[in-house]
C-alpha positions as CSV (number, residue, x, y, z in Angstrom):
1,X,-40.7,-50.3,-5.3
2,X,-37.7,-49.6,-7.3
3,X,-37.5,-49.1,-11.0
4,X,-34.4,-49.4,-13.3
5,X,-33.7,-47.6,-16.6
6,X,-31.8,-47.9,-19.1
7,X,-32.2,-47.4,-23.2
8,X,-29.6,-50.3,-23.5
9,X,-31.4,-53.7,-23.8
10,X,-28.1,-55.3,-22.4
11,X,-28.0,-53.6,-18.8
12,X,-31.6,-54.3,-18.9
13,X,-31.3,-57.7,-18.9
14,X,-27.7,-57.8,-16.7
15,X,-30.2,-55.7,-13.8
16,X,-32.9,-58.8,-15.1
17,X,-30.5,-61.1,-13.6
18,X,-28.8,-59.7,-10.9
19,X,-32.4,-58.8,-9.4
20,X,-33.5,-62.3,-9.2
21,X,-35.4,-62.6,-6.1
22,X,-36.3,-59.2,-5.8
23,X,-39.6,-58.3,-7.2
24,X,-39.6,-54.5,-5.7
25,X,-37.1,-54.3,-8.4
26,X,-38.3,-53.7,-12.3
27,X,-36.7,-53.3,-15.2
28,X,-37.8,-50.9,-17.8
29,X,-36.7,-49.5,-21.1
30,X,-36.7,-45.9,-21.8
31,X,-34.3,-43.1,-21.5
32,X,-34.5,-41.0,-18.4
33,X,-35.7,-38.0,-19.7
34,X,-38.7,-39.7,-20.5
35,X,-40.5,-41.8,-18.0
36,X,-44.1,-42.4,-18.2
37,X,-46.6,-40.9,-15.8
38,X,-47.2,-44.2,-14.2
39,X,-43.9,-44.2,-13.0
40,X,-45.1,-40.8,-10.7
41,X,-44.1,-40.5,-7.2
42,X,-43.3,-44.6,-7.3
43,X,-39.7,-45.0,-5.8
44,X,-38.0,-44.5,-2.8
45,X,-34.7,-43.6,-3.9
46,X,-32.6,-42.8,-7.5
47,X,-29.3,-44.1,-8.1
48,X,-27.9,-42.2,-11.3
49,X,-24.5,-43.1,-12.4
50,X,-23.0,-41.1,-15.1
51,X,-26.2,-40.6,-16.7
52,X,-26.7,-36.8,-15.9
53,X,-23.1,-36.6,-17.7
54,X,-24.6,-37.1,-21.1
55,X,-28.2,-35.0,-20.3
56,X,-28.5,-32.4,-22.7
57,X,-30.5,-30.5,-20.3
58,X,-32.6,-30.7,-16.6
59,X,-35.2,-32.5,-18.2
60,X,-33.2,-35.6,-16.8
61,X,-32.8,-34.3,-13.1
62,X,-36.6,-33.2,-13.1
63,X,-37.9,-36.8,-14.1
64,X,-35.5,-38.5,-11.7
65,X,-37.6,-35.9,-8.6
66,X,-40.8,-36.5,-10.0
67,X,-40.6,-40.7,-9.6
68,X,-39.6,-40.0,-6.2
69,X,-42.6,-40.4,-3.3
């Protein structure tokens, strides 16, 4: 299962449509520094790109690990 992120509605639905035909794929609002515990230990691998640029903090980096199986 993969999962993808994002707080902006319009790369949700861009990853909606380029992930047609994959249902391992899911889109899902919220920002990364706050995933929900159902999302624990749930994908095999994180792709980040630039979002650990604008992290105020770890908190970001931590979350990323902890949806990892």
């Amino acid at each position: 299962m993969s999962s993808a992120f994002d707080v902006s509605q319009h790369m949700l639905a861009l990853a909606e449509q380029r992930c047609t035909g994959l249902p391992q794929v899911t889109p899902k609002p919220s920002k990364v520094e706050h995933l929900t515990e159902e999302d624990d230990a749930t994908d095999d691998a994180v792709v980040c790109v630039q979002t650990l640029l604008c992290a105020p903090d770890v908190t970001a980096l931590i979350e990323l690990l902890r949806v990892l199986k």
